[in-house]
N, C-alpha and C positions, 0 to 999 in steps of 0.2 A: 229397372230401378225398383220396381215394387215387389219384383220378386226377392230383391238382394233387402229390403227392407222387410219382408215378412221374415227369412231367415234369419236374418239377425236380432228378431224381434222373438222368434222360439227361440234361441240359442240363448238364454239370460243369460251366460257368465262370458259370452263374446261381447254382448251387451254390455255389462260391469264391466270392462277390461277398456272397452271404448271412449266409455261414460268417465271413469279414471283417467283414460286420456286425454280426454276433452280438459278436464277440469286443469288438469297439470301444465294445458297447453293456454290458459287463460292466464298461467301467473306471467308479470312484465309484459304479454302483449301488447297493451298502452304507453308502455317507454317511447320514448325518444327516441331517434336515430343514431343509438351512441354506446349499440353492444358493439360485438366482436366482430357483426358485418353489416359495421356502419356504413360501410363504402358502398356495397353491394343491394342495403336494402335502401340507401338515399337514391341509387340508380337507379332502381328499376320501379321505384317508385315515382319519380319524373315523369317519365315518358305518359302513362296512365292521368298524371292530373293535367298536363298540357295538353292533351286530347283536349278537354274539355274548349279548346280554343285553337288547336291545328287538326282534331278529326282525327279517325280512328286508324288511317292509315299512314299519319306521318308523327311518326315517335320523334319526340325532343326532348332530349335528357341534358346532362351536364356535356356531352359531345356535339349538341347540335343536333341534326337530323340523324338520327343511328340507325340504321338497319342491318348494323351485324347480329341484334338477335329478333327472331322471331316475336310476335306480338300478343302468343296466344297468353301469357301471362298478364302482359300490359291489358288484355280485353277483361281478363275473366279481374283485375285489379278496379279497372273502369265500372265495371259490372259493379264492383260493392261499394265505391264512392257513389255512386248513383242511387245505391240502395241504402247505405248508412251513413252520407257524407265523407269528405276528404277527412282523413287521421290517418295515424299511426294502423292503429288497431284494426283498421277497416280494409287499409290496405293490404293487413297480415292474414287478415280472415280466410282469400284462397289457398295459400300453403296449408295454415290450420286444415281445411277440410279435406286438401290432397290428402295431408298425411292420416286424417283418419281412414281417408277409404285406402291407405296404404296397408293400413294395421289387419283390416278388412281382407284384403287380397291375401296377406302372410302367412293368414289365419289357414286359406283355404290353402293355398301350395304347403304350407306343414301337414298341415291335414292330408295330403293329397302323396306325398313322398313318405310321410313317417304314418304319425297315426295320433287321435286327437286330442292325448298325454302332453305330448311335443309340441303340435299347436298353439293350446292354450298356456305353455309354459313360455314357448316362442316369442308370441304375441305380448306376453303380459310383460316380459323381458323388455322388447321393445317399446313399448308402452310407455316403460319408464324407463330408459337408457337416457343418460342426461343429453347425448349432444341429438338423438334422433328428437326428445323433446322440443330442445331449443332452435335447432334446424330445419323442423317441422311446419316452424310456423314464422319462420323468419322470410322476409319479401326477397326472394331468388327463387334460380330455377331447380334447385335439387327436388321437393318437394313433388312439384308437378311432375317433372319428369321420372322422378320416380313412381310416380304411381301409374305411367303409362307402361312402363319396364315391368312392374310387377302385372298389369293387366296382361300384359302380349306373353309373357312367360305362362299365367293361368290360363289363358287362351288356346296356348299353342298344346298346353298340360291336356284338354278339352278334346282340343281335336286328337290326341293320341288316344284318347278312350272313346270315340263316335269315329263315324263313317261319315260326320257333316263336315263339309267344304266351309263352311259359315264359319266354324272356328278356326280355321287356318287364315282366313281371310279379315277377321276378326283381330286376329294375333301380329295377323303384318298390318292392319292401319292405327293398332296399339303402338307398334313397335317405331314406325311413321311418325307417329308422334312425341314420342317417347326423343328420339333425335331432330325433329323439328323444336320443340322446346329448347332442347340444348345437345350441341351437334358432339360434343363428347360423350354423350350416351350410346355411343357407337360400341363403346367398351362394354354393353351388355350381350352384344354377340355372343359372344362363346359361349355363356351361360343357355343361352337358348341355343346352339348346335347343339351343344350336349343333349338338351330333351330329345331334340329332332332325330338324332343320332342312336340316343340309348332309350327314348319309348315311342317317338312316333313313325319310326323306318319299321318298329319291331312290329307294331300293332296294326298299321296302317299303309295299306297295300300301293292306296293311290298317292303316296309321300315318295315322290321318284325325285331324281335330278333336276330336273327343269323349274317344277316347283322348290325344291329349293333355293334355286338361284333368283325365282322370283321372289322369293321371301327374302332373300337375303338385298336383293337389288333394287326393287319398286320402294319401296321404304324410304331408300336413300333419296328417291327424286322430287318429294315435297322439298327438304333443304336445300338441295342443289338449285332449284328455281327460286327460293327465295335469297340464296346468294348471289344468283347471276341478277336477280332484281335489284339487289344491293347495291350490285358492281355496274351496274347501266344508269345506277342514279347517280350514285356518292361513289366513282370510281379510285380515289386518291383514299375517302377512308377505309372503302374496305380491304384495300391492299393492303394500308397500314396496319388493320384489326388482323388478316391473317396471315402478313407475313413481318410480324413485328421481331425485333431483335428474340432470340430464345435465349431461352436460359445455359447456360453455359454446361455443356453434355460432358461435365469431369468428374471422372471418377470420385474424387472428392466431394463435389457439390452433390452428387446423386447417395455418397454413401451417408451425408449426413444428414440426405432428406430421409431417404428409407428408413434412417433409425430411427430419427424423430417423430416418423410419420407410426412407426410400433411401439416406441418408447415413451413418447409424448403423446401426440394427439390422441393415438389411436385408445388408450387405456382411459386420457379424459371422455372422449365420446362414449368409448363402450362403456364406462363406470367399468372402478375396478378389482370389481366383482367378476363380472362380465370376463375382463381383460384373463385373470387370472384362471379364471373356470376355463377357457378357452384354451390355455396355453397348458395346463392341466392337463386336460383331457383330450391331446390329441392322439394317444394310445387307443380309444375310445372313438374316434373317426375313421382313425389308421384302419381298424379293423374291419370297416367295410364299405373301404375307398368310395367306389363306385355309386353306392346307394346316396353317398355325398356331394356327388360329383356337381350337381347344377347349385346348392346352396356354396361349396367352395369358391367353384368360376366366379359366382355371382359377387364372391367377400374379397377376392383377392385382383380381378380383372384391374381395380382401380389403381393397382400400383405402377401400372403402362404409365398413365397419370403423374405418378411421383418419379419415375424414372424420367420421361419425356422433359415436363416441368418441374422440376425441384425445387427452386425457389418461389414459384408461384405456389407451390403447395405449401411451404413452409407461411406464405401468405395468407395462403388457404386452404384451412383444414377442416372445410367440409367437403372436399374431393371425397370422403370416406362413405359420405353420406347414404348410397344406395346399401353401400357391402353392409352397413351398420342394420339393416333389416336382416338379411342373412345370417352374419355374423349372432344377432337376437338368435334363430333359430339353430343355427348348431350348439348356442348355450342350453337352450331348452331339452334338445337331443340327448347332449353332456347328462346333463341333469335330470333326464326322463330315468337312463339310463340307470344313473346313480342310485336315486330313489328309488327303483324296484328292484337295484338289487341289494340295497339295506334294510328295505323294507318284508323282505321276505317272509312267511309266517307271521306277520304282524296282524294284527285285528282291521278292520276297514275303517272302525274309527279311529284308531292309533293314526292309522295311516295320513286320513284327512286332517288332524292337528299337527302331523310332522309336516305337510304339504304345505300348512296355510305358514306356519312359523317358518318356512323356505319363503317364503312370499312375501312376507313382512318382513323379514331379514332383505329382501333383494329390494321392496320398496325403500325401507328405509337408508340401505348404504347406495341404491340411486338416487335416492333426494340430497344427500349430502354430497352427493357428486355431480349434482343439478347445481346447487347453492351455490358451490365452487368449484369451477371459477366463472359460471355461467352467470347467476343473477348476482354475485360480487361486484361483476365485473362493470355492471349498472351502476351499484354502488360505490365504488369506485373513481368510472368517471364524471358520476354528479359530482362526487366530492372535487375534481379537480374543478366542474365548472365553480360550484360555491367559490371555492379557494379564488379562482380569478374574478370574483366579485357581482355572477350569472344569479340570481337570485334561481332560473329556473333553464335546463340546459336550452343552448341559442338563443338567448332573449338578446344577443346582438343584433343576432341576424334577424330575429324576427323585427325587434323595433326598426329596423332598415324597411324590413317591408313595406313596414306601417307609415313610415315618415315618404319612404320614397313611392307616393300616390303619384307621377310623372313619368315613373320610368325610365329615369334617367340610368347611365351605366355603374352597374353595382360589378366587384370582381370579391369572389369568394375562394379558399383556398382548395376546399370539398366538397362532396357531391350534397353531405349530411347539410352543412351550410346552406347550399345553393338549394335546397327544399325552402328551408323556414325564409330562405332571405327573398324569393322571388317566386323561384321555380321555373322559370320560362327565358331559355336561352337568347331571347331575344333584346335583354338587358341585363342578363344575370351573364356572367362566363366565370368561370371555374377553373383552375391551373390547380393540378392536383399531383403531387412528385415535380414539380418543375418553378423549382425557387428562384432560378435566373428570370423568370418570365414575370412571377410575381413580383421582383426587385426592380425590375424593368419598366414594365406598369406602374407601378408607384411614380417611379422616378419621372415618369412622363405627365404623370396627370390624368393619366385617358379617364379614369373611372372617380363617377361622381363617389361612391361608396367604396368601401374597403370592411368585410368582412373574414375573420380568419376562424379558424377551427381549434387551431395548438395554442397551446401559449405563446405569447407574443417573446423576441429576442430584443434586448437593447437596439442590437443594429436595425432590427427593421422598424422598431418605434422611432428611433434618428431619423430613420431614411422617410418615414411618414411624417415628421415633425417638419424635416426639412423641404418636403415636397411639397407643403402647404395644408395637409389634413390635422382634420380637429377631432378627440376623441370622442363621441357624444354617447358612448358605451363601452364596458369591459373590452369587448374584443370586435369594436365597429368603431371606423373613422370615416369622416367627411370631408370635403373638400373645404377651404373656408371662404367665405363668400368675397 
């Protein structure tokens, strides 16, 4: 660690690029739970504050005891509540810092495949690509795991250029990781055979068979033991987690993810800038396939993803997330490329004014591609809370808290909810996609509180009116005494 901080400490403009990062990555961190992965940062945000009262090994989120993901997230979450108190912000601060030292590792693999044109063109790209921003530091696992995926790639890059076992061995408890965080990071494979394949078989005498297959295989067995841990504890959820209904494998539902997934999301995340230089300039990769080989795998792997799940993608579209670092460096490449050959016979200073007005062109049409639909989208749904009479978003749910000092049973409709209204499944439950449940409940009485997310419909205000609850908030009802 203090070597990668001296380096980076001589490198001032890897420095500047980081420091730009950081600062980009502080706007809206303090929001609420009520961007684009409201669901996703209200979840895994649970498990980390009810530690604080079940201990560090038994996660309790809006499911109950979950152990279908790993905890290394939930710890290093724990870790900054303890250091900067329970919030929003505090809980986002480990993604913030994965994805810097992501920026950090990109730096060096562009460095390392092209040359330090590309790099710092790469990096500074990703720096400011609106959805790596906003994703960066949003509470999921993309973040982390990708900063393990880019570790075990640099690693393995390492060991192709030495004769130490250390980096080989380095790169496979990188890459261990990288799928212990989240076990769809499996889809970085390919991208690391390619190294293996095209510089560490070439340079590297003691890169035989065996060792590959242990690279490929020991890696897998930290997950596979904490799934069989799963399955020996919470047998019924975790067969429900992995073998839940899929997405419907038709041709139709997959061609309208793939589009979406290039036409939509993919142009909002890269900014499109980004999008457009990319699709530009594939005559410009074409032409020396090979040398692209591991930043490709690495941009396109994710589409198995979109193929497999389609409609979970079309849910969730930071499936893109890791390719969106790569995809930053074949912009920079594009654009290395560009500029020296328009540049040619130009003066050194001509030169560095045409670079830096590339720079401030590509910050400023990412900032607007940051604003929207990213920090809009805050703005946005404050407005719908105002509109339903929230002075400040979930002041239902939080007054439920505050009133319900007893513990008695609160039912909330989402995960974002079930944060401010309780947090602790032991009085809070959650029914999230499943309206019959929620209608049900009501209609029975079980739950002293009734906190919702969406706006409310006539019928279920009837159905609460007629079940006995009184509203004592915008979107919180009580039982009547």
């Amino acid at each position: 660690m203090k070597l990668q901080v001296s380096v980076l400490c001589k490198n001032r403009w890897l420095l500047l690029i980081i420091l730009l990062a950081l600062f980009l990555r502080l706007i809206d961190i303090g929001q609420p739970y009520i961007g684009l992965s409201s669901w996703n940062e209200a979840h895994y945000s649970l498990a980390p504050l009810n530690y604080f009262k079940y201990g560090l090994l038994t996660p309790m989120n809006d499911y109950g005891l979950d152990l279908s993901t790993t905890p290394l997230l939930y710890w290093a979450i724990y870790a900054s509540y303890t250091v900067f108190g329970v919030s929003e912000w505090a809980a986002r601060i480990p993604s913030l810092i994965f994805g810097l030292i992501s920026l950090f590792l990109i730096f060096h693999l562009a460095e390392r495949l092209y040359d330090r044109d590309t790099a710092y063109l790469g990096t500074f790209i990703a720096a400011t690509m609106p959805g790596i921003i906003y994703f960066s530091r949003s509470v999921q696992l993309e973040s982390m795991t990708t900063m393990f995926a880019l570790a075990a790639a640099l690693s393995l890059f390492n060991y192709a250029d030495s004769d130490s076992d250390k980096w080989f061995w380095t790169s496979a408890v990188f890459l261990s990781l990288s799928i212990l965080v989240k076990y769809t990071s499996i889809v970085i494979v390919p991208a690391l055979l390619w190294v293996w394949f095209y510089y560490v078989k070439r340079s590297n005498p003691k890169a035989n068979h065996v060792k590959l297959a242990a690279y490929v295989v020991l890696p897998l067995l930290p997950s596979l033991l904490w799934i069989y841990y799963g399955a020996t504890v919470t047998p019924a959820f975790m067969k429900g987690y992995f073998f839940r209904p899929a997405d419907p494998a038709l041709i139709e539902s997959i061609s309208q993810a793939v589009y979406r997934a290039f036409f939509e999301f993919l142009p909002l995340n890269l900014g499109r800038l980004q999008f457009y230089l990319l699709i530009s300039g594939i005559p410009i990769l074409a032409a020396n396939i090979k040398k692209q080989g591991f930043f490709l795998l690495l941009g396109t792997t994710w589409l198995a993803l979109v193929i497999k799940y389609p409609q979970t993608y079309i849910n969730n579209w930071y499936y893109d997330y890791t390719a969106l670092y790569a995809l930053a460096v074949l912009s920079g490449y594009i654009l290395t490329v560009v500029v020296r050959s328009l540049t040619q016979g130009v003066s050194g200073r001509n030169k560095k004014t045409a670079l830096s007005l590339l720079l401030l062109v590509i910050f400023l049409v990412n900032a607007q591609g940051y604003y929207t639909p990213f920090h809009t989208y805050f703005a946005d749904t404050r407005a719908d809370f105002q509109a339903a009479g929230e002075p400040v978003p979930f002041y239902s749910a939080r007054l439920v808290a505050e009133q319900n000092t007893e513990h008695k049973p609160v039912m909330v409709a989402w995960p974002s909810t079930m944060y401010y209204a309780g947090a602790d499944p032991a009085f809070v439950s959650a029914f999230h996609f499943q309206d019959d449940k929620i209608e049900s409940s009501i209609a029975e009485g079980r739950y002293e509180y009734v906190a919702l997310y969406y706006p409310l419909t006539k019928e279920l205000a009837d159905l609460l009116d007629g079940s006995g609850y009184e509203k004592i908030a915008p979107r919180a009802w009580r039982k009547r005494p």
